[in-house]
C-alpha positions as CSV (number, residue, x, y, z in Angstrom):
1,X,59.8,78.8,-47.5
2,X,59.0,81.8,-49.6
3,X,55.7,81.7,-50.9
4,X,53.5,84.0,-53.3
5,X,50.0,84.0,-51.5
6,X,47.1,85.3,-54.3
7,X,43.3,86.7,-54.5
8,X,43.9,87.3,-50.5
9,X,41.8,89.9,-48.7
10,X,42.1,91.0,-45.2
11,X,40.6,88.0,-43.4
12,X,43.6,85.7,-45.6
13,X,45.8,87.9,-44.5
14,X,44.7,87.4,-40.8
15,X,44.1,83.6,-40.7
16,X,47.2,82.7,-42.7
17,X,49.8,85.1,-40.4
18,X,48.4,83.6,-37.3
19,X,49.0,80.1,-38.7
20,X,52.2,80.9,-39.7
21,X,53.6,82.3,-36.3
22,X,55.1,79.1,-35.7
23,X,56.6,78.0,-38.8
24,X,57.8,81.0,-40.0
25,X,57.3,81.0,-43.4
26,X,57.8,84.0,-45.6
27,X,54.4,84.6,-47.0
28,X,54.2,86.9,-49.3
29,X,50.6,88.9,-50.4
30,X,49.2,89.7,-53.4
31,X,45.3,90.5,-54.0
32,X,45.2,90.0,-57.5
33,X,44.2,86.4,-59.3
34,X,47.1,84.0,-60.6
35,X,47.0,83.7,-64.1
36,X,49.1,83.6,-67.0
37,X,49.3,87.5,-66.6
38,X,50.3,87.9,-63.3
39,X,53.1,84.7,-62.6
40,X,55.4,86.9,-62.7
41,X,54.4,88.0,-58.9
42,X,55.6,84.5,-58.1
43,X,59.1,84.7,-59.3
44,X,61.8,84.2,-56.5
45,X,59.0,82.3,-54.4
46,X,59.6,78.6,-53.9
47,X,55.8,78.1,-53.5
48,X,52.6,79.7,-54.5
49,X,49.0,79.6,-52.5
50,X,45.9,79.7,-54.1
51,X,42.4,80.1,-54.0
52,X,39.1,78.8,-56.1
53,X,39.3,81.7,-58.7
54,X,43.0,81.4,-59.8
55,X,43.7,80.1,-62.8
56,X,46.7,77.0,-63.0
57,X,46.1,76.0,-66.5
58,X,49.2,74.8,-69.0
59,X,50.8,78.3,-69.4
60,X,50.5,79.4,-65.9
61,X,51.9,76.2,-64.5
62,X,54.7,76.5,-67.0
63,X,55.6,80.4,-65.8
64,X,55.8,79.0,-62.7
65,X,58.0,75.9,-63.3
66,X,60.7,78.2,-65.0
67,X,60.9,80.3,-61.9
68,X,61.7,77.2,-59.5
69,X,58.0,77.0,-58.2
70,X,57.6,73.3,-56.8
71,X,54.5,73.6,-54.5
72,X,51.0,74.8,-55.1
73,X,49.4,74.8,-51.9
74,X,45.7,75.6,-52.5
75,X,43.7,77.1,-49.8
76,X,40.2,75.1,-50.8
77,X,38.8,71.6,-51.4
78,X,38.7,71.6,-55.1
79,X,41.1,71.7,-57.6
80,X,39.3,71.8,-60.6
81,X,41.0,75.1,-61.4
82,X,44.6,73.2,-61.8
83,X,45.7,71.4,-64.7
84,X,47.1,68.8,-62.7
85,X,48.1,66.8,-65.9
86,X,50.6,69.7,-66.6
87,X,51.5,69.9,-62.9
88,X,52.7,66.7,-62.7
89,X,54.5,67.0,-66.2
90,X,56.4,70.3,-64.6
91,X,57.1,68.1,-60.7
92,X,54.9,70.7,-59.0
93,X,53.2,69.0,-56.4
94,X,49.9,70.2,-55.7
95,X,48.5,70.0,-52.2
96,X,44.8,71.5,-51.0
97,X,42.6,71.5,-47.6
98,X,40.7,68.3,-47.7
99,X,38.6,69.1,-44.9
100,X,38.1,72.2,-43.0
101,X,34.4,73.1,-41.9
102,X,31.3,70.8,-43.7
103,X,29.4,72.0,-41.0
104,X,29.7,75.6,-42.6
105,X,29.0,75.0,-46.1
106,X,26.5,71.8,-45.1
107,X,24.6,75.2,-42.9
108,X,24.8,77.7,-45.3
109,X,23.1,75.0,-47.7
110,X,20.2,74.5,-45.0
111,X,20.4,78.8,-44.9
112,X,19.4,78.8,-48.9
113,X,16.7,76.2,-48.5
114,X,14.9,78.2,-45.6
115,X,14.9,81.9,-46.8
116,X,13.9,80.4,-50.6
117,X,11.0,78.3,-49.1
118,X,9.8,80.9,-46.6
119,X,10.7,83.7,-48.6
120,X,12.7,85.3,-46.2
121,X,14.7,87.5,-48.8
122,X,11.7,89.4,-49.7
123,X,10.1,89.6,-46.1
124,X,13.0,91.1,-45.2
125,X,12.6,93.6,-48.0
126,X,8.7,94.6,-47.2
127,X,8.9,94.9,-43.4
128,X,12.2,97.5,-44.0
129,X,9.3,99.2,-46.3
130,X,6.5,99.2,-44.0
131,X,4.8,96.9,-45.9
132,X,4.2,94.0,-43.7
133,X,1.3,92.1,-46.3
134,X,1.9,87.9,-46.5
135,X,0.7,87.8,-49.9
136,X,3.4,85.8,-51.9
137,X,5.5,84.9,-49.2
138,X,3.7,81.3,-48.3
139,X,5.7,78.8,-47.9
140,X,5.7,75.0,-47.2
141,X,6.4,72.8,-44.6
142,X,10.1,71.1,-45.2
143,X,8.7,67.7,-42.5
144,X,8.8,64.7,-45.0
145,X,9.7,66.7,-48.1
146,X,12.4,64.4,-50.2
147,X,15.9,65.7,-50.2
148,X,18.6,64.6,-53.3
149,X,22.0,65.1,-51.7
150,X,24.2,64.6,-55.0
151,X,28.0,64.5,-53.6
152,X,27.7,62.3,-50.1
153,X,31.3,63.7,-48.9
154,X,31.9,65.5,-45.4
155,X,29.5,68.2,-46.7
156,X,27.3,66.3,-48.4
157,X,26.8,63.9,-45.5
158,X,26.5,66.7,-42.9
159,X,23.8,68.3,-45.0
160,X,22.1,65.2,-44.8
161,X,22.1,64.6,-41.6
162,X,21.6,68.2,-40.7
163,X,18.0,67.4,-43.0
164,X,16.9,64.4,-41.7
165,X,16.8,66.1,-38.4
166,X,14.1,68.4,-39.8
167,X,12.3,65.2,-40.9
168,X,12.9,65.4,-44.5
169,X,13.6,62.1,-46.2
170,X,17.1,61.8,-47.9
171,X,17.8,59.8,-50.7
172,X,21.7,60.5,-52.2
173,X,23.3,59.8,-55.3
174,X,26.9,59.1,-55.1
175,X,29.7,57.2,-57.3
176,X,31.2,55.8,-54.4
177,X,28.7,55.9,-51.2
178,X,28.9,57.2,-48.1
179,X,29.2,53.8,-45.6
180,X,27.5,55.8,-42.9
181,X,24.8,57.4,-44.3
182,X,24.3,53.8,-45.9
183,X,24.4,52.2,-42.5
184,X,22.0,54.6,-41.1
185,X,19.4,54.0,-43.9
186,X,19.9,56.4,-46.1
187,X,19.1,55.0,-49.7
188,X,21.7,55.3,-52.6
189,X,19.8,55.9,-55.8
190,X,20.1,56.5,-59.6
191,X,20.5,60.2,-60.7
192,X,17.3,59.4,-63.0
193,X,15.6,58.8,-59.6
194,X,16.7,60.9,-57.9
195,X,15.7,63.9,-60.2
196,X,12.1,62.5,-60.3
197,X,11.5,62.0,-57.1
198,X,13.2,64.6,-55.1
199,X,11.4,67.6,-54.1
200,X,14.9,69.7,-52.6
201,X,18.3,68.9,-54.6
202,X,21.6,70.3,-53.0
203,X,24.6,69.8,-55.2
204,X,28.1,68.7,-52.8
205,X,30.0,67.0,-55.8
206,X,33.2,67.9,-57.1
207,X,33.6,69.5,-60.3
208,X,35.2,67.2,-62.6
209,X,34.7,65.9,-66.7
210,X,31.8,63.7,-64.9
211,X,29.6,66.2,-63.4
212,X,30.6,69.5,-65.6
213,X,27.0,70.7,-66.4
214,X,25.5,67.7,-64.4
215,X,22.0,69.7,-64.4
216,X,21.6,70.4,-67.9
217,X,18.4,71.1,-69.6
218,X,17.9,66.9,-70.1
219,X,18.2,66.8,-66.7
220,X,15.5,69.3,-65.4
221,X,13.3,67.9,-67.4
222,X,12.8,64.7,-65.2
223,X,12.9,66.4,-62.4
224,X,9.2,67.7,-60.2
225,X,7.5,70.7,-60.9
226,X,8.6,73.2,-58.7
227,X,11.7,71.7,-57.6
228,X,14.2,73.6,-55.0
229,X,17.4,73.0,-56.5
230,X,20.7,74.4,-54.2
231,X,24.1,74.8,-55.6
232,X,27.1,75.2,-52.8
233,X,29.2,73.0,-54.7
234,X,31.2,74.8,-58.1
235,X,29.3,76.6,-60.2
236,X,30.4,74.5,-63.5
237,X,27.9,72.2,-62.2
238,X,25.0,73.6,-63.2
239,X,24.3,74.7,-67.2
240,X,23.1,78.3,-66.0
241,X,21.0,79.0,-69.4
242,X,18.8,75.7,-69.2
243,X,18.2,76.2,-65.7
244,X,17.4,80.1,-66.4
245,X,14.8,78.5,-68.6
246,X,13.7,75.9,-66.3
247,X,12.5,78.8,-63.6
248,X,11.0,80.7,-67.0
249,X,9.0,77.8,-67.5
250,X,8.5,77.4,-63.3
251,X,9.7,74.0,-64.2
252,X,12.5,75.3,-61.1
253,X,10.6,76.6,-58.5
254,X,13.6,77.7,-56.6
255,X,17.1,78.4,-57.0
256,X,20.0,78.9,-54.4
257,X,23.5,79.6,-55.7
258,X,26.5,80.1,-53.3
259,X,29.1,79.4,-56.3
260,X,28.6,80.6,-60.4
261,X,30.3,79.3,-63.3
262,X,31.6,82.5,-64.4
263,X,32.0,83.8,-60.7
264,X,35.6,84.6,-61.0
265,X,35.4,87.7,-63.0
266,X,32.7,88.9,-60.2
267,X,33.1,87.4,-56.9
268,X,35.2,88.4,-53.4
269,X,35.2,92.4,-55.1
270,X,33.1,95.2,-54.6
271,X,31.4,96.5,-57.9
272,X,29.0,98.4,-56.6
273,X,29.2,101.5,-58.4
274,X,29.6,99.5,-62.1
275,X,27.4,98.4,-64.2
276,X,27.3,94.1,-64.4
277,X,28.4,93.1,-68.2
278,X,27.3,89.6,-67.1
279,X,24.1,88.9,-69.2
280,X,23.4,85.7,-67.7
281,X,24.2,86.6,-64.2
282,X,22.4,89.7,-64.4
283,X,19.0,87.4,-65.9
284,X,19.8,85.5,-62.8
285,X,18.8,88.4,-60.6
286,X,15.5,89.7,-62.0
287,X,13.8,86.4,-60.6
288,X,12.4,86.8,-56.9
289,X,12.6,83.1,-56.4
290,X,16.6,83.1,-56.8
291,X,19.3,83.7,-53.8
292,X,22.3,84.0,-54.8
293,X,25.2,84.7,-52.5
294,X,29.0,85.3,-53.4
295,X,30.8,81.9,-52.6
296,X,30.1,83.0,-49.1
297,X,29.3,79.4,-47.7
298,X,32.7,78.3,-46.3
299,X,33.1,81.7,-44.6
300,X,32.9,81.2,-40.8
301,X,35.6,81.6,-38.4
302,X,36.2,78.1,-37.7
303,X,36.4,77.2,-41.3
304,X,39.3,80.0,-41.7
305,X,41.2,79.1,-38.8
306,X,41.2,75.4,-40.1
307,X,42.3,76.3,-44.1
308,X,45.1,78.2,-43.0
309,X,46.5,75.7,-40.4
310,X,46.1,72.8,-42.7
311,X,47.6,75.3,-45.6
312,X,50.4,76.0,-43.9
313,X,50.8,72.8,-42.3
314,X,51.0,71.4,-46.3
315,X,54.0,74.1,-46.9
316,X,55.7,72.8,-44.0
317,X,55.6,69.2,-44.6
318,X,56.5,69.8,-48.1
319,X,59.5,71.8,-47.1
320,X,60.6,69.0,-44.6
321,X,59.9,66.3,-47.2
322,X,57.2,65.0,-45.7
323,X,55.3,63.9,-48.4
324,X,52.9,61.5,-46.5
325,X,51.9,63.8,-44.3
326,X,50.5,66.4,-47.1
327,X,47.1,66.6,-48.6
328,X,48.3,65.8,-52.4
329,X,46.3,66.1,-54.9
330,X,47.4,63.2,-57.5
């Protein structure tokens, strides 16, 4: 198949071409977004791939639909970016990688929770300084601290696991639990609890019409005083200005981002030498007790190699007809 392959940087590039070596696929690149303005890359392609930042809404899906486009083959977990309703008007089938690496998003979460708590970000900063003073840095210990995992999925039950083994105690908040984290103890609580009582929270939910702005200003204030709240999941889920006033009013003690609601007009590019015209984002930045990092947390090699196989694997079965072997989102 011919496919139109968008927002793709070197290491797509890489991953995807290796993938492809046996099914031969013509896989075509582009590095800009897809959106209503740029369909038109797509046209003589029988199938476009796509990442968390392009944009699949009515119109787009529609471009695509008159050019013969019957796949979208996303190249992450979510798909909160498609309007699937339209899709399935138009008989594009939409497939995406289920599963590639928990372990890497589950350890980048555990990554933000250490160098918020031990300050590790501005340590970093002094000693390159010469300034090698503890004042401000103290941290706690994480040993019996009470860890929300919202979202008990691959991820979300990885993370879990991942800080039990520190000696934290987990309590989870899921629509549908997790059987094994409820078979190994692990107690299933409401969200109402779980903000009270939870010391760490680490968002591993979809984003969805349910949990759009799940921590919202009502929210944050049940939760503790000083909370550590951690964000790998989409940044939709979090209502940026009340939680920029919950760490102005230190109700949020910490704050680790790997995703942003309005990351797709800033994240994967290099704007170093512009100004940022995000006024939130940029608020964001000017507290020492937030991380953020640029949707970085699936980014390991393992994880690569497995979203292009499966990716490609998806184009193949589709091309074959093999419906029940795909990943369909439906």
């Amino acid at each position: 198949m011919k496919v139109a392959v968008f927002s793709t940087k070197a290491y797509d590039r890489e991953f995807l071409t290796r993938a492809n070596q046996q099914a031969t696929h013509t896989l075509v690149f582009h590095e800009t977004q897809l959106n209503a303005q740029t369909a038109l890359l797509a046209q003589n392609s029988e199938a476009v791939c796509c990442f968390v930042n392009d944009r699949l809404d009515a119109d787009t899906l529609a471009q695509l639909a008159a050019f013969g486009i019957q796949l979208i083959a996303l190249r992450c977990a979510g798909f909160n970016q498609v309007d699937l309703a339209a899709a399935k008007q138009l008989g594009i089938k939409v497939a995406r990688v289920a599963e590639y690496s928990p372990h890497a998003v589950a350890e980048h979460a555990l990554g933000l929770v250490l160098m918020l708590n031990r300050n590790l970000h501005r340590a970093h900063h002094r000693v390159r300084e010469n300034d090698y003073s503890l004042n401000g840095l103290l941290g706690f210990d994480l040993v019996n601290k009470t860890v929300g995992v919202i979202g008990t999925g691959k991820i979300g039950q990885v993370f879990a696991s991942i800080m039990r083994g520190i000696g934290c105690r987990i309590m989870a908040y899921d629509p549908q639990p997790n059987p094994e984290l409820l078979a190994s103890g692990v107690p299933f609580v409401s969200l109402e609890q779980l903000w009270r009582e939870a010391d760490i929270i680490s968002l591993h939910c979809p984003l969805n019409s349910h949990t759009y702005h799940m921590v919202n200003s009502d929210a944050i204030a049940q939760m503790k005083t000083g909370v550590m709240l951690i964000n790998t999941g989409r940044g939709g889920l979090i209502d940026t200005r009340a939680v920029i006033e919950g760490l102005k009013s230190k109700k949020i003690g910490y704050l680790g981002l790997d995703v942003y609601e309005e990351e797709g007009d800033l994240f994967f590019e290099d704007y170093s030498n512009q100004l940022l015209q995000d006024d939130v984002f940029a608020r964001l930045l000017t507290f020492p007790n937030v991380v953020i990092t640029g949707h970085q947390a699936f980014f390991t090699r393992e994880a690569l190699d497995a979203i292009a196989r499966i990716t490609i694997a998806n184009i193949t079965h589709f091309e074959q007809g093999e419906f029940q072997q795909m990943v369909l989102v439906e």
